[in-house]
C-alpha positions as a Python dict, from the first residue, in 0.01 Angstrom:
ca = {
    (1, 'X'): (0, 0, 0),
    (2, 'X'): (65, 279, -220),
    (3, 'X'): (269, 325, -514),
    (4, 'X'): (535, 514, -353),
    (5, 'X'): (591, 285, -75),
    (6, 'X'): (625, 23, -333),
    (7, 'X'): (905, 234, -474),
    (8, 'X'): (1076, 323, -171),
    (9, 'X'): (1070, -30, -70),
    (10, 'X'): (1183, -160, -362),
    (11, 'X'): (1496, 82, -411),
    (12, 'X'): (1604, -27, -57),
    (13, 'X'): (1567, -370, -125),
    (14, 'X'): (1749, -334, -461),
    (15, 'X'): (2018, -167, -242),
    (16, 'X'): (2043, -393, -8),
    (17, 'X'): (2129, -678, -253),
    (18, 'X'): (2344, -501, -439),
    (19, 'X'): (2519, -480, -84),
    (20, 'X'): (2497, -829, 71),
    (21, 'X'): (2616, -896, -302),
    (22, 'X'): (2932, -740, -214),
    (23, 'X'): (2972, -856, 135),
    (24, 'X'): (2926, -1205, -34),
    (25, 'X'): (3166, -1225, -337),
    (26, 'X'): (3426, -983, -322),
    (27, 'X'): (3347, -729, -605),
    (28, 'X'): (3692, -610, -700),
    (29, 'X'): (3524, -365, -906),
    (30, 'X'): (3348, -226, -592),
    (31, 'X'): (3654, -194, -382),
    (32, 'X'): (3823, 48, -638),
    (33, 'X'): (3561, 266, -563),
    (34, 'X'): (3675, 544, -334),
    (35, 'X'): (3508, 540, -27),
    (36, 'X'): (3497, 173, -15),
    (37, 'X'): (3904, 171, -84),
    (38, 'X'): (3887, 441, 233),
    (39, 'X'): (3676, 142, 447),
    (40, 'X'): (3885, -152, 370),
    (41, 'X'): (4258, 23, 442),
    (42, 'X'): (4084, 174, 744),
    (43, 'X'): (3918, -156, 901),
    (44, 'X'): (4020, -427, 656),
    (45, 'X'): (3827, -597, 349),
    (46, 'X'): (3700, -850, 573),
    (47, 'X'): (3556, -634, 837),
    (48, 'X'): (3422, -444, 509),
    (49, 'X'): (3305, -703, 332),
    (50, 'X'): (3108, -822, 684),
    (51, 'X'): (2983, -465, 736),
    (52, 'X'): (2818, -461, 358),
    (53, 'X'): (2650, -741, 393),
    (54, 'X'): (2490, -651, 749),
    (55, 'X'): (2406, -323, 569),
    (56, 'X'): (2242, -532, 296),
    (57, 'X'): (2063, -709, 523),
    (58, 'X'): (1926, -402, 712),
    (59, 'X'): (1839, -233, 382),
    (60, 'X'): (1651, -561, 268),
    (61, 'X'): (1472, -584, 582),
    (62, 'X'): (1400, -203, 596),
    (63, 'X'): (1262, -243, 179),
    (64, 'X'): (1012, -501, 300),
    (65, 'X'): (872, -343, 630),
    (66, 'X'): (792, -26, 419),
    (67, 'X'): (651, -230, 143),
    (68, 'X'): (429, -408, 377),
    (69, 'X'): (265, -122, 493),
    (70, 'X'): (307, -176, 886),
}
C-alpha cells in the first residue's frame, strides 16, 4: 500500500463518517447549510437524513477498498 492510497482512503473514510454522522443524529448545524437546506425541502429531512448515511456508508466502504490495496 502506498502512502497516497492511505490518504485517499482515509479522506473518504473520514467523509463518510462525517456523513453517516449526519444521517444518524440530525446535525441542525448541517441542515443550515445550503445545499443540504435545498435536499431536505426538496425530498424531506428524513429521506435526507437516510440518503447521508447510505452515502456514508458507500464512502466508508469505498475508503477501505482503496486502503486495502485490492
Amino acid at each position: 500500500m502506498s502512502i497516497e492510497q492511505a490518504f485517499v482512503g482515509a479522506v473518504a473514510i473520514i467523509l463518510g463518517v462525517l456523513c453517516a454522522a449526519v444521517g444518524l443524529f440530525q446535525f441542525s448545524w448541517f441542515f443550515r447549510l445550503p445545499k443540504a437546506r435545498w435536499a431536505a425541502a426538496r425530498w424531506g429531512r428524513r429521506a435526507t437524513r437516510i440518503g447521508f448515511g447510505l452515502l456514508g456508508l458507500a464512502l466508508i466502504l469505498l475508503g477501505w477498498y482503496i486502503a486495502m490495496d485490492t
